[in-house]
C-alpha positions in Angstrom: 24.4 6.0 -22.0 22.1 8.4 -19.8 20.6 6.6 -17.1 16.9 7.2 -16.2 14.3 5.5 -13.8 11.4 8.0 -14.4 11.3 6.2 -18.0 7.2 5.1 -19.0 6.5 3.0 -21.9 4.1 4.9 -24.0 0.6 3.7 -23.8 -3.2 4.9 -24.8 -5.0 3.9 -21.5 -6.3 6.2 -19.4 -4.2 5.3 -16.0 -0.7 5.1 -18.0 -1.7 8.9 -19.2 -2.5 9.8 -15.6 0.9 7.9 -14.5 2.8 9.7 -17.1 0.9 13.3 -15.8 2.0 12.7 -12.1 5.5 11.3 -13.0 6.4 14.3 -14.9 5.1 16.6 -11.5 7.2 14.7 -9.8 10.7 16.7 -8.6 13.7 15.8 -6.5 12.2 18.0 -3.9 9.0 15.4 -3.3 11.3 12.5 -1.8 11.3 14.5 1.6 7.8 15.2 1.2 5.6 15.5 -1.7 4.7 19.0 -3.1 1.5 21.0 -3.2 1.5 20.9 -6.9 2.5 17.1 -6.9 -0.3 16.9 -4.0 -2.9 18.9 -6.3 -1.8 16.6 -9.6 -2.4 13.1 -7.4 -5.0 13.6 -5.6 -7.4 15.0 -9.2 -6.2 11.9 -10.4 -8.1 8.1 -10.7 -5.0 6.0 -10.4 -5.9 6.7 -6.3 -9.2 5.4 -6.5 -9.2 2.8 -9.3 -10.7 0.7 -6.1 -13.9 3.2 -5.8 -16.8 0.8 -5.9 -19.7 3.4 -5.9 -18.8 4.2 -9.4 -21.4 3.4 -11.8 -19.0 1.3 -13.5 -18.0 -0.6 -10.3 -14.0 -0.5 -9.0 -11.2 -1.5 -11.0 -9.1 -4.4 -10.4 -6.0 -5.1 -7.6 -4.6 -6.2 -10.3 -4.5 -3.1 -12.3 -3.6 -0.9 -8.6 -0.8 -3.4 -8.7 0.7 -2.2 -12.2 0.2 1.4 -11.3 2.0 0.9 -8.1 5.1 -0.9 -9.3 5.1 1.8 -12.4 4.7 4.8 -9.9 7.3 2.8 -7.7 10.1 3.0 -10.5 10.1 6.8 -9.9 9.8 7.1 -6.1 8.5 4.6 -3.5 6.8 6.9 -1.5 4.5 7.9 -4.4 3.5 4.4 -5.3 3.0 3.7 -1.5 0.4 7.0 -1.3 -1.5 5.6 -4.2 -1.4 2.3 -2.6 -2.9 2.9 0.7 -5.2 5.4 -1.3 -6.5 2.4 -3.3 -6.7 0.4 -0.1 -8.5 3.3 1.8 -11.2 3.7 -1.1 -12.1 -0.3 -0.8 -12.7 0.6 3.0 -14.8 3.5 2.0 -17.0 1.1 -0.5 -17.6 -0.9 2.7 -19.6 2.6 4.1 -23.5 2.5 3.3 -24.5 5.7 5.4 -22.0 7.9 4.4 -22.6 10.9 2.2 -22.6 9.7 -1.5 -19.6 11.8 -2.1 -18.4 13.8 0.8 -17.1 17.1 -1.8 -13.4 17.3 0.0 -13.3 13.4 -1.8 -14.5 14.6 -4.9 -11.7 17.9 -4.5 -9.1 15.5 -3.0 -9.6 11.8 -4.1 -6.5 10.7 -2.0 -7.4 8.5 1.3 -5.5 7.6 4.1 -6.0 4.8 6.2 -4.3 2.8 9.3 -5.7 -0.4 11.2 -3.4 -0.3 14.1 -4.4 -0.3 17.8 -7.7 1.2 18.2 -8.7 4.8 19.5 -11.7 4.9 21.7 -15.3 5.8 20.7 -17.5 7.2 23.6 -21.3 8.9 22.6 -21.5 12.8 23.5 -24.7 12.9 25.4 -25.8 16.2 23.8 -25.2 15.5 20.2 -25.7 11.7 20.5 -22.7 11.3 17.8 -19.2 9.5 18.6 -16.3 11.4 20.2 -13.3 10.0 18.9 -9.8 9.9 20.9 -6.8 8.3 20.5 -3.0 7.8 18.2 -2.1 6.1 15.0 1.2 5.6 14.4 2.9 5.2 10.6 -0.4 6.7 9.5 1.0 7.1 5.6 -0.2 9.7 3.5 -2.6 11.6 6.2 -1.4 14.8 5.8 -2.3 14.9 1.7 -5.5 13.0 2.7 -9.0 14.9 2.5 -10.4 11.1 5.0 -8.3 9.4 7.4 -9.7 6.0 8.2 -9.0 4.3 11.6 -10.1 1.9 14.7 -11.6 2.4 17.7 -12.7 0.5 20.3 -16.8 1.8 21.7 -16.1 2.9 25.4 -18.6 0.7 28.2 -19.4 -2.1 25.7 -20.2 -5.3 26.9 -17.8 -7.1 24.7 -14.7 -5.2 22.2 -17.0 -4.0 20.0 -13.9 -2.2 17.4 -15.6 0.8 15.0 -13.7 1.6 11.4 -13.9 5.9 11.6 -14.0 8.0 8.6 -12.1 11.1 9.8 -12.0 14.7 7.5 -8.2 14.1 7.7 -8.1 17.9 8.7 -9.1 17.9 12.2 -6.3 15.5 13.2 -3.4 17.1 15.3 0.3 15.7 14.5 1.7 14.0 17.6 4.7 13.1 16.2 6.9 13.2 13.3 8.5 10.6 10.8 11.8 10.6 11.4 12.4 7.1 8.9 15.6 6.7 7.1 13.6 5.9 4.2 9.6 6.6 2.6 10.4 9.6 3.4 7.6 11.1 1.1 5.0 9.1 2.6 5.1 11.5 5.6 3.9 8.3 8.0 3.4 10.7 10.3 1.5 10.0 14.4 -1.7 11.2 14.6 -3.9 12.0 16.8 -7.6 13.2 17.8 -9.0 14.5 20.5 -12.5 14.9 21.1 -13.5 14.4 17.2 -17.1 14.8 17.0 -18.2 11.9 14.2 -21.5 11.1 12.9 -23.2 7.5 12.6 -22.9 7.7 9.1 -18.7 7.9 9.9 -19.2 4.2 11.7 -19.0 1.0 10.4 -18.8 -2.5 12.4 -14.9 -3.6 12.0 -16.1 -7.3 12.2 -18.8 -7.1 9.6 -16.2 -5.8 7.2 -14.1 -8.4 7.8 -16.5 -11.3 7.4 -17.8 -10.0 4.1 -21.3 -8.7 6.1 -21.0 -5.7 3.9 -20.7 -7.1 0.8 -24.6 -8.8 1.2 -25.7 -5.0 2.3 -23.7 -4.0 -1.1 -26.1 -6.7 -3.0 -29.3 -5.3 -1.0 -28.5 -1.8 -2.0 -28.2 -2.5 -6.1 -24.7 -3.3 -6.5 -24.9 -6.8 -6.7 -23.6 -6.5 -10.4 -20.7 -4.8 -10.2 -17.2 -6.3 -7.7 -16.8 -6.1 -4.1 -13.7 -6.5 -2.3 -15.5 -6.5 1.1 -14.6 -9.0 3.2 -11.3 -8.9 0.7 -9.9 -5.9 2.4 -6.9 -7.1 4.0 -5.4 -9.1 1.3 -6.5 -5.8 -1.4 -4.2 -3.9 1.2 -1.2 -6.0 1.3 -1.1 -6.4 -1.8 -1.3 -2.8 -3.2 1.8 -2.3 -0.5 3.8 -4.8 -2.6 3.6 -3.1 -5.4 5.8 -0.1 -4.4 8.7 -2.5 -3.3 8.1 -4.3 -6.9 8.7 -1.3 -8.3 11.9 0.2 -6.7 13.7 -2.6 -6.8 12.6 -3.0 -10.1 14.5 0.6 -10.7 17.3 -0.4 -8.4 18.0 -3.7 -11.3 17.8 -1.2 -14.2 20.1 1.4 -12.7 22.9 -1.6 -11.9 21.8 -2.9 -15.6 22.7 0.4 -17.1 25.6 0.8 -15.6 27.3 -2.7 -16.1 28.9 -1.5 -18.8 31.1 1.4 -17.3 31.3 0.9 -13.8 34.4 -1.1 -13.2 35.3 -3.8 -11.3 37.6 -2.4 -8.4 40.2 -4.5 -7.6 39.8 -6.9 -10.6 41.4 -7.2 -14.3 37.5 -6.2 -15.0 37.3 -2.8 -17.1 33.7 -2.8 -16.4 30.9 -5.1 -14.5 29.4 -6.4 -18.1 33.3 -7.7 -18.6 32.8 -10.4 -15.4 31.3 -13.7 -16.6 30.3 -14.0 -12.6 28.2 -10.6 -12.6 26.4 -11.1 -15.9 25.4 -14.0 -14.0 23.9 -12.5 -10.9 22.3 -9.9 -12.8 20.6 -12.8 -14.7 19.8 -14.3 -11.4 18.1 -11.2 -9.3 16.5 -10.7 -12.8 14.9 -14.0 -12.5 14.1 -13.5 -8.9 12.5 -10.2 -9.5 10.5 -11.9 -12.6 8.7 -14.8 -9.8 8.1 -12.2 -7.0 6.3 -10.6 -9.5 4.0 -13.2 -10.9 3.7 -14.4 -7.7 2.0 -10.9 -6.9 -0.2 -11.0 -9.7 -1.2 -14.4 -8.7 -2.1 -12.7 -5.4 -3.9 -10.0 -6.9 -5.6 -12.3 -9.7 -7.0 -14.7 -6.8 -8.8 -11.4 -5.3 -10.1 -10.4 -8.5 -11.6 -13.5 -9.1 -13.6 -13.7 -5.6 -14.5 -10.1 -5.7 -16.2 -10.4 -9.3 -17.7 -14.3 -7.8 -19.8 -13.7 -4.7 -20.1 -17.3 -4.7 -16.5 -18.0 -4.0 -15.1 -18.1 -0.5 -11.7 -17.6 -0.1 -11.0 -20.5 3.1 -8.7 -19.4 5.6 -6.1 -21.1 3.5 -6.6 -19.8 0.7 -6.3 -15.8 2.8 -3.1 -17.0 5.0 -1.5 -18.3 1.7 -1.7 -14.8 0.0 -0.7 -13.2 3.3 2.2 -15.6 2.8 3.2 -14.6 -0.5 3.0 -10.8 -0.1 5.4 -11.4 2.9 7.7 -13.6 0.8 8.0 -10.7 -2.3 8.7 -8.2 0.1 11.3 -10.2 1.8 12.4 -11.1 -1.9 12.8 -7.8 -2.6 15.2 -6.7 0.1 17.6 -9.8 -0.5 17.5 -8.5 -4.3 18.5 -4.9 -3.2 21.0 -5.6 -0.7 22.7 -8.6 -3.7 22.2 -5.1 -6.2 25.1 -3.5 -3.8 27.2 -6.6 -3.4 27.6 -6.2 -7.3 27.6 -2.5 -7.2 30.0 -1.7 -4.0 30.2 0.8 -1.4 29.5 3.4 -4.0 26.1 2.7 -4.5 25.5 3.6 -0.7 26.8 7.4 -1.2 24.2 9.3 -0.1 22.4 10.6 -3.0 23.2 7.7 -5.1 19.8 6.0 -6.4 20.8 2.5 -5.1 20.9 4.3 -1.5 17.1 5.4 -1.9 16.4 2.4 -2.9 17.9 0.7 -0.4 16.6 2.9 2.5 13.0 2.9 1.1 13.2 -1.1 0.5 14.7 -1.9 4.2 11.6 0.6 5.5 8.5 -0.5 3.4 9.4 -4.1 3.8 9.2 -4.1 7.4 5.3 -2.9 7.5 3.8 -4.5 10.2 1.6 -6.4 8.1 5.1 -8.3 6.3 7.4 -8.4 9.8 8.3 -10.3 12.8 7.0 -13.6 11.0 3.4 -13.3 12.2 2.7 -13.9 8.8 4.6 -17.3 8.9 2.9 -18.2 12.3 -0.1 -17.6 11.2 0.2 -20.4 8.5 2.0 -22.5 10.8 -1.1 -22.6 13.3 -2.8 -23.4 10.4 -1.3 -26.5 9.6 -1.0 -27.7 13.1 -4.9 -27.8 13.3 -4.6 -24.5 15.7 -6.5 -21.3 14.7 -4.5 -18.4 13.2 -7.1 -15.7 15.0 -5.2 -16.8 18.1 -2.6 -14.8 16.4 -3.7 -12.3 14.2 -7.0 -11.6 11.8 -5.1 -9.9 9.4 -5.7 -12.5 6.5 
């Protein structure tokens, strides 16, 4: 019995076709750093915008950028992780009114890169009167296949933090440092950096308005009212198109152990293969079962963001926003205790380098630990919560 992860169930709709197109680009090669050709294939492809809302269709669904993640993710999570942010990147384009219709290096390259770290600094050039934008942004996933790098920065001499969102031509960034990662490798998260980036107004947009859902009235005023928004969404969209490529490996990582139940023995053990141990069959059942609720709970997640972004009447509470925070944190976590129980089962062998379980482990341990997932600000946050505290003491990433 061959054993393959790259495996697609056949399917008519456009973004299976598309999946199947980019999967069968895809090489050994492009988990180190994706390919020209695979670069070419991706970024002519829809399955990285499904989130575009100036369509005249309107955007997709997060729930549908979920699927195509955790499908992608099967074959490499690095890939579903590009198409992830992507997705994420294109809801934070939506959230742009003055910006050019269709800037043509979008149209050429569909593939967006984003991160909301610490803020760069925005100061205005006297001569031009347009921004000058300077600063870093670290783990910044995708940016060197991107044709716009989206980013933060804080206005130089404001009276208060006044923090900019910055649509970048992703070329004009200089590399300050490289990702050295034992795992996404193909993500390339690399450090960038600008220096002196002359941007236009169009390139601005108010972080805070974004956040509060300001630009999904302006999206109403400007004859869009009909179709979704996910502004004022944007930071549970973007979690949970992250979880998607960790749904997906590990999915890959229970199909490999699966396959091979039947002839990988049991060192040490009576056991002529894994399928033989009554104990095994039943940890496999287990993880399966584990795997199965982190993955509803996802679509859950995803659902819930569907429905407010089709609703403008409904108002996610802060609740309701720390809660899917919550969950996305808990499926990632889930996912990690179901890769590192995969090599309990499997033994040392399935960390020889080269072995799929040892991808999947590095690229699990790695994409798990985003900073939006990590260092339980994501559990504080609902903690101050329910002590009657408020969580933007903490964070406003929910």
């Amino acid at each position: 019995m061959s054993i393959k992860l790259n495996a697609l169930p056949l399917s008519s709709t456009d973004n299976d076709i598309e999946i199947e197109r980019v999967v069968s680009t895809f090489s050994e090669g492009d988990r180190e750093e994706l390919s020209s050709g695979l670069i070419e294939v991706l970024g002519s492809s829809d399955i990285v915008k499904i989130l575009d809302e100036n369509r005249d269709s309107g955007p997709g669904s997060l729930r549908e950028v979920l699927r195509v993640c955790r499908i992608l993710g099967k074959t490499d999570a690095s890939l579903a992780w590009i198409a992830g942010v992507s997705n994420s990147a294109w809801t934070m384009r939506g959230c742009f009114h003055s910006l050019e219709a269709q800037p043509y290096s979008m149209e050429r390259n569909k593939i967006l890169a984003m991160v909301l770290g610490r803020p760069g600094s925005l100061k205005k050039n006297p001569t031009s009167n347009q921004w000058l934008l300077n600063g870093e942004w670290r783990y910044a996933s995708g940016s060197t296949y991107a044709s716009y790098f989206f980013c933060l920065a804080t206005v130089e001499g404001a009276d208060t933090q006044d923090i900019q969102v910055v649509a970048v031509p992703a070329e004009q960034l200089d590399v300050a440092a490289s990702w050295n990662s034992a795992g996404l490798r193909g993500t390339q998260s690399l450090t960038v950096r600008a220096r002196d980036i002359e941007i236009p107004n169009s390139n601005v947009e108010n972080y805070s308005h974004i956040l509060s859902g300001e630009n999904r009235r302006l999206n109403a005023l400007a004859g869009r009212e009909e179709h979704a928004s996910y502004a004022g969404l944007f930071t549970g969209v973007l979690m949970n198109c992250l979880v998607g490529s960790m749904l997906g490996a590990t999915e890959a990582g229970l199909e490999y152990v699966a396959a091979a139940a039947g002839k990988h023995p049991v060192l040490g053990s009576t056991y002529t293969s894994m399928s033989d141990s009554g104990a095994i069959r039943s940890e496999i059942g287990r993880l399966w079962s584990s795997f199965d609720i982190y993955q509803r709970a996802a679509e859950f997640n995803a659902d819930t963001i569907d429905h407010a972004a089709r609703k403008p009447e409904i108002t996610l509470t802060t609740e309701d926003r720390l809660a899917i925070r919550g969950r996305a944190t808990q499926i990632m976590r889930g996912c990690l205790s179901i890769v590192q129980d995969l090599l309990w089962i499997y033994g040392a062998s399935g960390l020889d380098i080269g072995s799929p379980l040892e991808r999947i482990w590095r690229d699990v341990n790695v994409g798990a630990r985003h900073g939006g997932f990590s260092k339980f600000v994501p559990e504080e946050a609902i903690g101050l919560s329910r002590v009657e505290r408020d969580p933007k003491e903490l964070t406003r990433m929910f």
